[in-house]
C-alpha positions as CSV (number, residue, x, y, z in Angstrom):
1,X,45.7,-23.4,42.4
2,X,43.3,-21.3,44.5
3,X,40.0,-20.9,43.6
4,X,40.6,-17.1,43.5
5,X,43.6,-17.6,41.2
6,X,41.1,-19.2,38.5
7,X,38.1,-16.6,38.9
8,X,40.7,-13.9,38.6
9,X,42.1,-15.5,35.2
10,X,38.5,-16.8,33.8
11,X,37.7,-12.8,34.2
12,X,40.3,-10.8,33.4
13,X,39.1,-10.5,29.3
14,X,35.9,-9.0,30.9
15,X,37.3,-6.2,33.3
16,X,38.9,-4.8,30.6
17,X,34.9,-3.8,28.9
18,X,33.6,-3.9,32.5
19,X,30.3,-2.0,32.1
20,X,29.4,0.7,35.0
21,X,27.2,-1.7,37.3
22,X,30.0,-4.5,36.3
23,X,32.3,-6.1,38.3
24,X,35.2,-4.0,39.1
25,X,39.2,-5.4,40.2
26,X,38.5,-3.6,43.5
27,X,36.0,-5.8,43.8
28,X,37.6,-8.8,42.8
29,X,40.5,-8.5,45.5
30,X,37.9,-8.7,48.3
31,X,36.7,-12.4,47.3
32,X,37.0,-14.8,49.9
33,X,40.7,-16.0,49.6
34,X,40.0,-19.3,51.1
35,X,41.7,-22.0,49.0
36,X,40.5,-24.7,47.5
37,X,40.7,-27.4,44.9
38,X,38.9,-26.7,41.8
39,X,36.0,-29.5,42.3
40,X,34.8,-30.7,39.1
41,X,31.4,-30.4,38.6
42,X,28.9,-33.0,37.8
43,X,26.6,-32.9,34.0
44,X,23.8,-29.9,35.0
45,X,25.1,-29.1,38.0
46,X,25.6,-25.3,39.3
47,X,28.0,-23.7,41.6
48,X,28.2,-20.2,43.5
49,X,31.9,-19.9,43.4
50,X,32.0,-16.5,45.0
51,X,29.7,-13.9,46.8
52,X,30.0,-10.2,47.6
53,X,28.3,-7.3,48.7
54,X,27.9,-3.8,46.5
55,X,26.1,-1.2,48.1
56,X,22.7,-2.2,48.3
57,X,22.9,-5.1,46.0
58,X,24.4,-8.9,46.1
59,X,27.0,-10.2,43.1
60,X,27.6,-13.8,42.4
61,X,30.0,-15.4,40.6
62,X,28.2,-18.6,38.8
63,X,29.8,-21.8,37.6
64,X,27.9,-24.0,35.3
65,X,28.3,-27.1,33.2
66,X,25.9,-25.8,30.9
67,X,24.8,-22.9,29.0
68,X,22.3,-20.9,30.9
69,X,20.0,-18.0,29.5
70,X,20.7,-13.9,30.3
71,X,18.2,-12.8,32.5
72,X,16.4,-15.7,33.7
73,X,16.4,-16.1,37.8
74,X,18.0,-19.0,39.7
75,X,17.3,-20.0,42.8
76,X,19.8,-20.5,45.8
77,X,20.1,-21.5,49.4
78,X,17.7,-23.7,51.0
79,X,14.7,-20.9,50.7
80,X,15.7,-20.6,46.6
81,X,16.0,-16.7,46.8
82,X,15.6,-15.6,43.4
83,X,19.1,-14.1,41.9
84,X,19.1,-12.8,38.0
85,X,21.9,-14.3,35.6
86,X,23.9,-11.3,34.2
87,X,26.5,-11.5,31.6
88,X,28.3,-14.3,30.3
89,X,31.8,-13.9,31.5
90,X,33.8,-16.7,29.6
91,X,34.2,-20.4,28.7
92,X,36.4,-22.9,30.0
93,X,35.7,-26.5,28.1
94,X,32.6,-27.4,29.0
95,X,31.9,-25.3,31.7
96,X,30.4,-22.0,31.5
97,X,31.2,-18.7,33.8
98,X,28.8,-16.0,34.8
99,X,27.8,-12.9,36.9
100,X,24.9,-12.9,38.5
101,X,22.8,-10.3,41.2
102,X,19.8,-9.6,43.6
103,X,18.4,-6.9,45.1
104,X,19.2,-6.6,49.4
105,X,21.6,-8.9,51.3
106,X,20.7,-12.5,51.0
107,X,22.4,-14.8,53.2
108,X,24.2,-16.8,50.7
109,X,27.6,-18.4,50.8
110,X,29.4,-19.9,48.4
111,X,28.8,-23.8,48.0
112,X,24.7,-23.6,48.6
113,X,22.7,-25.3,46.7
114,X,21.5,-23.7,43.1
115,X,18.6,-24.6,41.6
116,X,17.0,-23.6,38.1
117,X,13.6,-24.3,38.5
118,X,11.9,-22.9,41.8
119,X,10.1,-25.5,44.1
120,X,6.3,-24.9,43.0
121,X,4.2,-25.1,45.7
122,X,0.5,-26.6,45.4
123,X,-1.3,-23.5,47.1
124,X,-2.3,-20.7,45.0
125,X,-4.4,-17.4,46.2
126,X,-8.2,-18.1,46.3
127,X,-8.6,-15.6,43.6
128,X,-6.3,-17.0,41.0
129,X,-8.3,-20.1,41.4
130,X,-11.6,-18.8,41.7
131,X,-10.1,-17.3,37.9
132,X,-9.4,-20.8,36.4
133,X,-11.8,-22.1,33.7
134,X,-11.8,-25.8,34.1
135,X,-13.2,-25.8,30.0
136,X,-9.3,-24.9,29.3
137,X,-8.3,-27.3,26.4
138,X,-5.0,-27.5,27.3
139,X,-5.4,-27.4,31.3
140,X,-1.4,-27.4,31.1
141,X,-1.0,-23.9,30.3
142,X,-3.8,-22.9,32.0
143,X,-1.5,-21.3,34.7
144,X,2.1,-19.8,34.3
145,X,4.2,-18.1,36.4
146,X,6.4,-14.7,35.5
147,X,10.0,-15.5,35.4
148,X,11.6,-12.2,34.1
149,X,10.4,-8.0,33.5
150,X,11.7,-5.7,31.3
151,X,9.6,-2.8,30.6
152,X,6.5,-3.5,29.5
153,X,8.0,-7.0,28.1
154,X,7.5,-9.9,30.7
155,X,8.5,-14.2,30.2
156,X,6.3,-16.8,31.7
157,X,7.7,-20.4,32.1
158,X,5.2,-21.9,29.4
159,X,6.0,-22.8,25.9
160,X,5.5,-24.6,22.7
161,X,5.7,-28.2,24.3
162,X,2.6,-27.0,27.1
163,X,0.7,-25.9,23.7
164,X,0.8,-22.1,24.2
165,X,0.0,-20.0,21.0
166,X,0.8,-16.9,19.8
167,X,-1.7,-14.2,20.8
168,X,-2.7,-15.8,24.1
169,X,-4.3,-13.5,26.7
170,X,-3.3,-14.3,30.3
171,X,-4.7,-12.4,33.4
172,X,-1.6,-11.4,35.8
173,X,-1.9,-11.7,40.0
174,X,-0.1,-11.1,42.4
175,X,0.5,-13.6,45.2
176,X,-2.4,-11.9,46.9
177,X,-4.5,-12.5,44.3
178,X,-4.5,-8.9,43.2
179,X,-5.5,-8.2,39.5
180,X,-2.6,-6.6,37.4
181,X,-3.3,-6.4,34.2
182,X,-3.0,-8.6,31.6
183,X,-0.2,-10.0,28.8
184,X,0.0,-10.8,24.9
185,X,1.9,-13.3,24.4
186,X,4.2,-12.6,21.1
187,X,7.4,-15.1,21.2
188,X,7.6,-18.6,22.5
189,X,10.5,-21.0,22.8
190,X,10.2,-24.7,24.0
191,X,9.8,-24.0,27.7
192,X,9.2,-20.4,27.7
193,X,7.1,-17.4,26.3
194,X,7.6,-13.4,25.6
195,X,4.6,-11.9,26.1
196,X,3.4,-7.6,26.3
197,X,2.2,-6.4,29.2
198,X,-1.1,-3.9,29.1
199,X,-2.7,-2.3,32.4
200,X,-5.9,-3.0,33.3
201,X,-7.5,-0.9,30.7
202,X,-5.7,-3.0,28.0
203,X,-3.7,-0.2,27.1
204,X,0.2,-1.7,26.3
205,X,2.1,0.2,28.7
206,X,3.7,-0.2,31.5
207,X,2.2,2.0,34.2
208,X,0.1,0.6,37.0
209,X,0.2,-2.4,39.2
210,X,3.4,-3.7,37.3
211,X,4.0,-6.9,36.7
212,X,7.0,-8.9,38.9
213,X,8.7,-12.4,38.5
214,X,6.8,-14.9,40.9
215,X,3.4,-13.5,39.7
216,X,0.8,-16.0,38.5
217,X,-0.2,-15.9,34.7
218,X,-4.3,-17.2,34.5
219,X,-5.3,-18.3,30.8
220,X,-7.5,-15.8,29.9
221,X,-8.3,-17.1,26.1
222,X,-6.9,-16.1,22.8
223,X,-6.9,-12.7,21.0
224,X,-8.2,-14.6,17.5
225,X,-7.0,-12.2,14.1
226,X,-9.8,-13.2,11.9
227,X,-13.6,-12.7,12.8
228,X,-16.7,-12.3,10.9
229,X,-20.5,-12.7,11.8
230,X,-24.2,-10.9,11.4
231,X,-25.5,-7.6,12.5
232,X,-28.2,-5.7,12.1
233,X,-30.3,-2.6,13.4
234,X,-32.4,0.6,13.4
235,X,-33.0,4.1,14.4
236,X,-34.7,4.6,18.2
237,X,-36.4,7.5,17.1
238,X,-38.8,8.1,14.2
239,X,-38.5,11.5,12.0
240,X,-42.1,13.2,10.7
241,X,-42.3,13.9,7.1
242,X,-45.7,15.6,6.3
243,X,-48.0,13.6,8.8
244,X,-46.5,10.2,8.5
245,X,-43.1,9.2,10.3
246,X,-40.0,7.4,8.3
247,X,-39.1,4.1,9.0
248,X,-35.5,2.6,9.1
249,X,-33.8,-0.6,9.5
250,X,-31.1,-2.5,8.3
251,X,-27.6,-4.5,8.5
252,X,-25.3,-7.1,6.9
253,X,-22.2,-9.6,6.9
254,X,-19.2,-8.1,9.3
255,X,-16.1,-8.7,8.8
256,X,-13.5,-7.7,11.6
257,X,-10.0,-7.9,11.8
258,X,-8.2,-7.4,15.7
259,X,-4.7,-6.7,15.5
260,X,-2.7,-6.4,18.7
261,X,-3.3,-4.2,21.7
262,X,-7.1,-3.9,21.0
263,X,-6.7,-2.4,18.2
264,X,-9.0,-3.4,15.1
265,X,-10.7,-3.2,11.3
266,X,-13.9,-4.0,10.8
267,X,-16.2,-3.4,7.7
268,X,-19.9,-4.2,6.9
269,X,-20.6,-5.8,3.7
270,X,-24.4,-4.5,3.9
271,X,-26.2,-1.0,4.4
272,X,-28.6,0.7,6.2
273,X,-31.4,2.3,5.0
274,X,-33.6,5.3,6.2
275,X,-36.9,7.3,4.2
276,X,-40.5,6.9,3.4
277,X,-43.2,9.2,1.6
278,X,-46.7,11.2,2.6
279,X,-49.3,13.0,0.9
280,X,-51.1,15.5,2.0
281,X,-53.7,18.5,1.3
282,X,-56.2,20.6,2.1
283,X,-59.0,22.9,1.1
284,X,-58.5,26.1,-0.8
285,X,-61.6,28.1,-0.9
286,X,-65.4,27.6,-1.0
287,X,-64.8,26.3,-5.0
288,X,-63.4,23.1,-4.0
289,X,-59.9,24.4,-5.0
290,X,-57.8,21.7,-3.6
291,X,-54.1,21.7,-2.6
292,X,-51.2,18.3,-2.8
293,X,-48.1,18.4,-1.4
294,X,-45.9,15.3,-1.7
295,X,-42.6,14.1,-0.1
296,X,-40.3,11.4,-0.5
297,X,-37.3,11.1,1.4
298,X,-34.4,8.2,1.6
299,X,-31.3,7.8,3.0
300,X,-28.8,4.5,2.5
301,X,-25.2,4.3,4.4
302,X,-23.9,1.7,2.8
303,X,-20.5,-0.5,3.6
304,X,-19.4,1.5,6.4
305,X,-15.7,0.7,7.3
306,X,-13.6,1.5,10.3
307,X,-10.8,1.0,12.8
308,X,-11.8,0.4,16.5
309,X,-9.6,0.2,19.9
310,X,-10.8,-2.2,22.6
311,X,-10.4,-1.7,25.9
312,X,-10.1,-4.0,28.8
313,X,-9.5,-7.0,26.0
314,X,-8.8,-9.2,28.5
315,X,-12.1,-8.9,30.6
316,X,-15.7,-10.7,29.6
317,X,-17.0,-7.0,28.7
318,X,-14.6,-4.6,26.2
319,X,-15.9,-1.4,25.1
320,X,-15.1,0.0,21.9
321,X,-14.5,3.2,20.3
322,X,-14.4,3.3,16.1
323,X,-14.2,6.0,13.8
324,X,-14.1,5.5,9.4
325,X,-16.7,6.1,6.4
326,X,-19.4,4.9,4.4
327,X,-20.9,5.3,0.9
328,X,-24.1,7.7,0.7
329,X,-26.6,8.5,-1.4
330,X,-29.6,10.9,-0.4
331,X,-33.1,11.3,-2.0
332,X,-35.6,14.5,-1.1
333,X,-38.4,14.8,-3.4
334,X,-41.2,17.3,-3.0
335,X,-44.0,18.6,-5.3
336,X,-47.2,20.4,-4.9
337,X,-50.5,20.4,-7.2
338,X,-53.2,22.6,-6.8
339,X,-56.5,23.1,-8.1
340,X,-59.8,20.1,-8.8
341,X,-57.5,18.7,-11.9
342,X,-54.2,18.7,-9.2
343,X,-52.1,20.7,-11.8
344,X,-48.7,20.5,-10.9
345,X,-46.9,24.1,-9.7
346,X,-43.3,22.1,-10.1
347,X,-41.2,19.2,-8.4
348,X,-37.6,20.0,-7.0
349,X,-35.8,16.9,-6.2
350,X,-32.3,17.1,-4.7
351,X,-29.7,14.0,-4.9
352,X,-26.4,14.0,-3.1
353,X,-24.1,10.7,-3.3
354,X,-20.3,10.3,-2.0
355,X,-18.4,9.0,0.8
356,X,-19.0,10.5,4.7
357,X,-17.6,10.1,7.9
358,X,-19.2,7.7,10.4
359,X,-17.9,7.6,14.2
360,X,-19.4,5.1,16.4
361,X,-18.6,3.0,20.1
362,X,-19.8,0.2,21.5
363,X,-19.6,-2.9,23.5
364,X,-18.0,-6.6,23.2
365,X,-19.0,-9.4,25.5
366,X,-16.3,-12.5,25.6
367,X,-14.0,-11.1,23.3
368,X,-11.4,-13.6,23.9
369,X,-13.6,-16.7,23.0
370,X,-14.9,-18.0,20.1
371,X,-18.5,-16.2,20.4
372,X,-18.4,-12.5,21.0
373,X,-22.0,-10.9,21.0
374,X,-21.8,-7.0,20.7
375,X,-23.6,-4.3,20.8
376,X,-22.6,-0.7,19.2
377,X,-24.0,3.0,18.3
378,X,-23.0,3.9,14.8
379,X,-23.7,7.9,14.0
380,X,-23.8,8.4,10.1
381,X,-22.7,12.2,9.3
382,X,-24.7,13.2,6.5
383,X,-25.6,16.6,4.5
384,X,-29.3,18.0,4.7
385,X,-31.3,18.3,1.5
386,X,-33.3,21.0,0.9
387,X,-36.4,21.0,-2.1
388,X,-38.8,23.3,-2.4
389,X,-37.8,24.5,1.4
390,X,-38.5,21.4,2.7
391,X,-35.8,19.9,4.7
392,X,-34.1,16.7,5.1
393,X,-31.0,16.3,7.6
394,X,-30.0,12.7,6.7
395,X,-27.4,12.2,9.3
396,X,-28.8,9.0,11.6
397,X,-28.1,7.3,14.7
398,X,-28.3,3.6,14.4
399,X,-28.6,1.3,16.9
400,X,-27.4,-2.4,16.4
401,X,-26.8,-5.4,18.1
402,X,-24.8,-8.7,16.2
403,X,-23.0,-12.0,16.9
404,X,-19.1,-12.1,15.7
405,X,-17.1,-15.4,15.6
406,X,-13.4,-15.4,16.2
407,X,-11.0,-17.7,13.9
């Protein structure tokens, strides 16, 4: 029996739900109708049985004596041309039948050699090495390759038994040592990982330098879901009263909460406070008449909570936009006396509490290890309060810095 007698039998089940870009009867009657002994095949080999050209695109037909996995590249001839495993086409006993492709003409004949794994070759781009952190715990993982693309969806050859985890960042180069982006990785199997791609802003999309099978995979850290830490800060600028300025200050606990893409949760389990209090007077007439006016202002913004977005995650700085609210509660008190026995004329004091909007941005260094110092802006929207036509607009800008560990 010819060896085009049995791939025309093995595939006759699948030309009848032949897809579009599937392999076609017409093009099954121009295989190679050399003849030939079926060849058994030896435990883990591979075999091209047959090669054809369709338009600007190369088919295979793939023998296997085992199970191989949709999508994943093989490698053929002597310079292992990458070719992409299609669709299963049947099952014969142990051995397994498939379609396979690549893009262009390669010079392949049935017979060459098929590998799974590509040759890897000790040489890698001086920038993908200048990338490598030698303080890697698992220096095994430290580097991947990409071995298949689909959307914004790529799969490196690293898995469970090289120790990756879930949420791992790698940084994506090309073979020129071009930055790409960065990937998420989401699923892993034994020898291989699912991952998301994001663009160089750390936005998941995918737009951009895109990623391609062959490109290197640099361990970047780990995108951790639980952080908490201190922070704490104060108002640049200093509001007058009557003569005296306010003061300000203030901070707390943070917990945070980083979900994927850069996007985040964070709330302050402290407050911040603003306010303070003057006296002043003055003469009223040659009888000594005397005039007091007094003011006391305060402000507290108390367990402000947000969401965030990070950009560029998978760089050493990420900036951060955040917008949420806060608990407030507002204080202006003002009263006058007049006269040598400072008789009061009345005291107005106006009180406002509820919840407020607070937007805010800022910056976090490392935000892939376990330290992440930060620095941020928060603006506290707040109602003025008038008394006795004094004026007190309590929204504030606060300035803070903190320290935020990743677990």
């Amino acid at each position: 029996m010819t060896r085009l007698t049995i791939v025309a039998v093995l595939l006759a089940p699948f030309f009848a739900h032949a897809q579009s870009d599937a392999i076609t009867p017409r093009v099954l009657s121009t295989l190679s109708p050399q003849a030939g002994a079926e060849t058994p095949l030896e435990p883990g080999a591979i075999r091209i049985l047959e090669v054809y050209q369709d338009g600007g695109s190369t088919k295979f037909f793939i023998q296997s004596s085992r199970a191989l996995v949709t999508g994943r590249s093989l490698y053929v001839g002597l310079e292992e041309l990458p070719i992409t495993i299609g669709a299963s086409l049947s099952r014969t006993g142990g051995v397994y039948y498939y379609s396979a492709s690549a893009p262009g003409k390669l010079s392949v004949r049935p017979g060459d050699k098929v590998k799974i794994d590509q040759t890897r070759k000790l040489t890698l781009p001086q920038a993908v090495l200048d990338s490598m952190k030698v303080s890697h715990g698992y220096e095994q993982k430290s580097v991947a390759e990409i071995t298949a693309v689909q959307g914004d969806r790529v799969m490196i050859d690293k898995g469970t038994l090289h120790e990756v985890h879930e949420r791992d960042v790698y940084r994506i180069f090309d073979a020129t040592g071009n930055l790409k982006g960065a990937i998420e990785v989401r699923g892993i199997g034994d020898l291989q990982s699912s991952a998301i791609f994001q663009n160089l802003a750390g936005v998941r999309a995918a737009v951009g330098l895109s990623p391609e099978p062959g490109d290197y995979a640099v361990l970047q850290g780990q995108r951790k879901f639980f952080g908490v830490g201190i922070i704490g800060g104060m108002r640049l600028q200093r509001t007058q009263i009557l003569h005296k300025l306010d003061s300000s200050g203030g901070g707390g606990l943070l917990w945070s909460l980083t979900f994927y893409n850069g996007w985040g949760l964070e709330t302050l389990f402290g407050a911040y406070h603003r306010g303070g209090s003057d006296i002043t007077g003055e003469n009223l007439s040659d009888l000594a008449d005397s005039r007091r006016d007094f003011s006391k202002r305060s402000a507290l913004y108390a367990v402000p909570i947000w969401g965030k977005k990070n950009f560029f995650f998978h760089s050493a700085v990420s900036p951060f936009v955040a917008a949420g609210a806060y608990w407030f509660q507002g204080e202006n008190s003002y009263e006058v006396k007049i006269s040598n026995n400072f008789i009061s004329t009345g005291i107005e004091t106006k009180t406002v509490r509820g919840f407020y909007p607070v937007l805010g941005a800022g910056v976090e260094f490392f935000p892939t290890r376990f330290i992440r110092p930060r620095v941020e802006v928060r603006r506290f929207i707040a109602p003025k309060l008038t008394a006795r036509g004094n004026e007190f607009n309590a929204s504030s800008t606060i300035y803070s810095i903190g320290l935020l560990t990743s677990w």
